[in-house]
BADREN-758813 format. One record per residue (C-alpha): x, y, z negated. Coordinates in steps of 0.05 Angstrom, whole numbers, plus 5000, padded with zeros to 4 digits. Layout:
% BADREN-758813
XYZ
...
This chain:
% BADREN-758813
276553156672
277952436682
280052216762
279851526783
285651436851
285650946888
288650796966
289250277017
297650277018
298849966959
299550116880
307250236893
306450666952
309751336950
303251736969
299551426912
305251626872
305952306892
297852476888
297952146823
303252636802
300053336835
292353066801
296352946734
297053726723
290253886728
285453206695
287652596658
288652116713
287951366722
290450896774
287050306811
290250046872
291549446906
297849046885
299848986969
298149327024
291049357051
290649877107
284749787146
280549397096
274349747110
269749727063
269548967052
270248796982
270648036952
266347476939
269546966947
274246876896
275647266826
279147906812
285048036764
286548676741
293348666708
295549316666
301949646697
306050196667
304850866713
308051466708
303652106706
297551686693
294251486632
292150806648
293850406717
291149816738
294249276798
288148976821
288248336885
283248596912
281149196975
281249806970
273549846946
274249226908
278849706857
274150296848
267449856841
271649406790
276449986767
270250476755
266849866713
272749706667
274550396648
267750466630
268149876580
273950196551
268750876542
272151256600
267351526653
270951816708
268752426737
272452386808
274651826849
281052076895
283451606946
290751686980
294551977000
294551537053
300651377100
297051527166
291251917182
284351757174
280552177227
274152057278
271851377282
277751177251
274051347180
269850637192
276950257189
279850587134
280950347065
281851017044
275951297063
272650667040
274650656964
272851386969
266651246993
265150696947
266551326894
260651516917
256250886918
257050876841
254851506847
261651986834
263952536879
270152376921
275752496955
280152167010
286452477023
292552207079
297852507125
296852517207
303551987203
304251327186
312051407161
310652107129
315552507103
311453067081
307552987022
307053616990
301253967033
296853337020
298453426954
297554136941
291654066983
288653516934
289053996881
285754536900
280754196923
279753866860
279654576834
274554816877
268954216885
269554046810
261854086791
259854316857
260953636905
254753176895
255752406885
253652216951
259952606986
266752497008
271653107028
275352777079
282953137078
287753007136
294853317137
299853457193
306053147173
309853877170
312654247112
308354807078
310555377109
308655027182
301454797167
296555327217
291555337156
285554917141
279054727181
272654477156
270753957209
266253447230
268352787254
270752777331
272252217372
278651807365
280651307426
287750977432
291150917498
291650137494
288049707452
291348957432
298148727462
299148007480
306047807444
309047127467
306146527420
311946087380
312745427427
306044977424
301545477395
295846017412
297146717448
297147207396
294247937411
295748497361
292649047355
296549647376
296750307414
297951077416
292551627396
289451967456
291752727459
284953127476
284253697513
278054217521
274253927460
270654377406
275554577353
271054277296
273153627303
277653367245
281353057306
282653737343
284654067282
290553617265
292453567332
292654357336
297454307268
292554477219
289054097149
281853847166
277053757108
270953317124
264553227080
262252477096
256752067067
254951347059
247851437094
247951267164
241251417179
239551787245
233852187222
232252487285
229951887323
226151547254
220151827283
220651637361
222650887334
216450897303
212551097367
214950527394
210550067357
215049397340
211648987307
């Protein structure tokens, strides 16, 4: 089985690293990731300007690929040049990212993003990250990764992503694992206004801590990792609410 992984932190990132390493015992992986950082991306990809794709030695992977582009940018362009090189890639993982990627957070996230463009051309994915954005727990994402790897193989369609969130604990701490749905996810401040340098504009950053929840249905990814245990999320790409197609139509726009 050949895996594509990709993430949002950075080709030199230790969670890229460390999935990289866990996938590497199971398929024949290869890497393409953004040469800097690019949390947050989304799922913009460029137009603007060209791509380069420079060649980088990897360890654990059979080919890896720096790329100055997003997150997305790598697995539309990375799933395109492997191909030329007559490697079709059977899984796109995405991770493990430094922070988690839960709620409406997922619409942000690089992560979820590349994994998600996975699925735009049309190749189950995966997006894997840990509940902390200095984590120093790797091992249950990466386990994790695995066995779900082992499990979906041939079973996950191409229009999914299995959305994995960690606690940042050790092994023997994680609760378990929940499959989930997407809950909300609200910050307790939004942008701080930090003093401008002398003569120019007020700058507002965007900043603020996670809401903690209480009394909310325990099959939100959200809930789950705040309780202390692994959430696993099947998303999609189609946001189509099918319910109300039929009442829009009622309404006669013309």
């Amino acid at each position: 089985m050949n895996i594509l992984v990709a993430n949002d932190d950075g080709i030199k990132a230790k969670g890229i690293f460390e999935l990289v390493k866990a996938l590497s015992a199971a398929a024949t992986v290869y890497v393409c990731a953004p040469h800097v950082e690019r949390s947050a991306a989304g799922h913009s990809i460029t137009v603007r300007q060209g791509l380069e794709a420079r060649e980088v030695p990897y360890e654990n992977a059979e080919l890896a690929l720096e790329i100055n582009g997003t997150p997305a940018d790598c697995v539309k362009l990375g799933v395109l040049l492997l191909r030329d090189r007559g490697i079709n890639i059977d899984m796109v993982f995405s991770g493990i990212n430094h922070g988690g990627n839960l709620g409406t957070d997922t619409h942000y996230s690089g992560t979820v993003s590349a994994a998600i463009e996975g699925c735009i051309c049309g190749i189950p994915s995966v997006a894997v990250s840990v509940n902390e954005h200095k984590p120093q727990h790797f091992e249950v994402a990466a386990e994790l990764a695995v066995e779900t790897l082992r499990k979906s193989a041939g079973k996950l369609d191409g229009k999914t992503v299995l959305n994995i969130n960690v606690p940042d604990v050790p092994r023997e701490k994680l609760k378990g694992v929940r499959i989930t749905t997407l809950g909300p996810r609200e910050y307790d401040g939004w942008f701080q206004n930090r003093p401008a340098e002398e003569g120019g504009s007020a700058l507002y950053w965007y900043s603020g801590n996670p809401v903690v929840y209480d009394n909310l249905p325990e099959h939100y990814d959200v809930i789950a990792v705040q309780d202390g245990y692994a959430s696993i999320t099947p998303l999609h790409y189609d946001f189509t609410n099918y319910a109300l197609v039929d009442e829009v139509k009622s309404w006669g726009i013309k």
